[in-house]
Every structure is written in structure tokens, then in C-alpha cells.
VEXMAR-485035 format. One line per 2 residues: number of its first residue (from 1); their letters; for each residue x, y negated, z of C-alpha. Coordinates in pm, whole numbers, m for minus. Layout:
N
NUM) A) X/Y/Z; ... $
//
This chain:
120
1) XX) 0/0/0; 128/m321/m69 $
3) XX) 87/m658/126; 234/m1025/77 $
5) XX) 340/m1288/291; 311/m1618/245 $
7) XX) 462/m1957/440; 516/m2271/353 $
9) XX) 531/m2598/617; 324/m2935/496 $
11) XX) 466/m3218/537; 354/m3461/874 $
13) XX) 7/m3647/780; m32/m3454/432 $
15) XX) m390/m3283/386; m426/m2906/385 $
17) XX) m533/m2680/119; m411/m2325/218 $
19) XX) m521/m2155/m82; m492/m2412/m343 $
21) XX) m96/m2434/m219; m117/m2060/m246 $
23) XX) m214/m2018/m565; 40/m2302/m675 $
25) XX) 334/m2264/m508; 305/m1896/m378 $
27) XX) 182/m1737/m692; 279/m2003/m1011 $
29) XX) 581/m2108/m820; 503/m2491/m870 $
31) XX) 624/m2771/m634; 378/m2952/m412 $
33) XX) 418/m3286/m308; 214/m3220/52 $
35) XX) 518/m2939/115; 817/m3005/283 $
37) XX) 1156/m2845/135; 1279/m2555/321 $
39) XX) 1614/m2447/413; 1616/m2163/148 $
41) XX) 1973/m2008/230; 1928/m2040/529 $
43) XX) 1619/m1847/575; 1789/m1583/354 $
45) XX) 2082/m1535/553; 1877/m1490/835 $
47) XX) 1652/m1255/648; 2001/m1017/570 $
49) XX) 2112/m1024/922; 1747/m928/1058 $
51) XX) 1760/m630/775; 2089/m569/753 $
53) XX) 2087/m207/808; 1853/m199/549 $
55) XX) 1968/m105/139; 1993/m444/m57 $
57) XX) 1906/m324/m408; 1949/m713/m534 $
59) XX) 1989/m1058/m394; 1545/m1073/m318 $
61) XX) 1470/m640/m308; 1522/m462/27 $
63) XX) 1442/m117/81; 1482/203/413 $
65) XX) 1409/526/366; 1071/580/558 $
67) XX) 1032/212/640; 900/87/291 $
69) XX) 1073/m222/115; 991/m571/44 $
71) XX) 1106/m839/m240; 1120/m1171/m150 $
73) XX) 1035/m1457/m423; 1141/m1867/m294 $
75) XX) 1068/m2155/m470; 1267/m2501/m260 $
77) XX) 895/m2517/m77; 770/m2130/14 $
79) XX) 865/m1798/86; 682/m1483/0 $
81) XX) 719/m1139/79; 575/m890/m126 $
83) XX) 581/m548/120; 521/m178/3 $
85) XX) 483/62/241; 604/m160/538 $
87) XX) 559/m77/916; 365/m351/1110 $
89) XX) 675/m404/1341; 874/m466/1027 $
91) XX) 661/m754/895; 626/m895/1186 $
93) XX) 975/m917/1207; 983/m1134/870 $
95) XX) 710/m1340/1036; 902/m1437/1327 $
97) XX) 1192/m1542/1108; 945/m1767/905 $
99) XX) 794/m1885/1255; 1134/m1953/1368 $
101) XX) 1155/m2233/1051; 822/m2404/1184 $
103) XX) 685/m2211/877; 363/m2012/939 $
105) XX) 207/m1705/774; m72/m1765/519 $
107) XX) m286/m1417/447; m448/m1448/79 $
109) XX) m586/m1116/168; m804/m1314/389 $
111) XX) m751/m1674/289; m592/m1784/638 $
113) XX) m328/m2009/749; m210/m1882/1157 $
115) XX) m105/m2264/1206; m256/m2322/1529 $
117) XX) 28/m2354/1740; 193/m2607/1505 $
119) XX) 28/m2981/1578; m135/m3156/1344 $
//
């Protein structure tokens, strides 16, 4: 089964459209003017150390034997995982890397943002 994660961080004051940024920047991988620029290598460095003892098949596909993979696509704005086969604990683990950013998870399987503990 496959699953994606999405995150992204607005910029202070700028309305919010979760899905319309998803379907922009997460899925046609345009730039948004309400998004803030994230520190891409950063957040991929991190992302190696966290799954380091995971295979890197290229610089965005990870894969462990009975633990699934995920490829990660980045734009200057978002990150998304897309996950096959992926344990809970795993993704969660990507999540609190993200979190870690001030970046929150956006579900399109259910069209919602988990922003609450950011301040608007």
C-alpha cells in the first residue's frame, strides 16, 4: 500500500489553502508565493542520518528489507514522501523530522493540514 506525505510551512500572515498548495506545489511542483523556502539540504541530511541504516538506491529512493521504502520529491517550498509498504513508526519518524523544521504534515488522503500547534 502506498501513502504520501506532504509539508510545507506558509509564510507569517499569508492565507491558507491546504489543498490548493497541495495540488500546486506537492503534486505540479510549482512555487507559491504564501510558502516560505525551506532548508532543502538540510532536511535531507537529516533525512540520511534518521535512515541511515537503510539502502539508498538514489539521492530521493530509500528502501529495508521488511520495512518498505519511500522516495522523496522537494521543490525550494515542500517535501513529500511517497511510502510503500512503510511501518507507522517509520513515517512517523519522517514526520518528526518535518515537525522539527516548523513544517507540518498535510494528508491528501483526507484533505488535512495537523497545524494546530503552530500559531497563526
Amino acid at each position: 500500500m502506498s501513502y504520501n506525505l506532504n509539508f510545507w510551512k506558509y509564510k507569517e500572515e499569508a492565507a491558507h489553502d491546504d489543498q490548493k498548495i497541495y495540488e500546486l506545489a506537492c503534486c505540479d511542483g510549482e512555487t507559491a508565493e504564501t510558502l516560505e523556502n525551506l532548508p532543502i539540504e538540510e532536511i535531507l541530511k537529516k533525512i540520511s542520518d534518521t535512515f541511515s541504516d537503510w539502502t539508498k538506491l538514489s539521492n530521493n529512493q530509500y528502501e529495508k528489507e521488511g520495512k518498505g521504502a519511500f522516495e522523496i520529491f522537494t521543490t525550494s517550498q515542500i517535501v513529500r514522501f511517497d511510502c510503500y509498504g512503510m511501518q507507522e513508526s517509520d513515517m512517523n519518524a519522517l514526520m518528526d523530522i518535518l515537525i522539527d523544521f516548523g513544517c507540518p504534515l498535510y494528508d491528501s488522503q483526507i484533505s488535512e493540514r495537523f497545524d494546530s500547534w503552530i500559531d497563526r
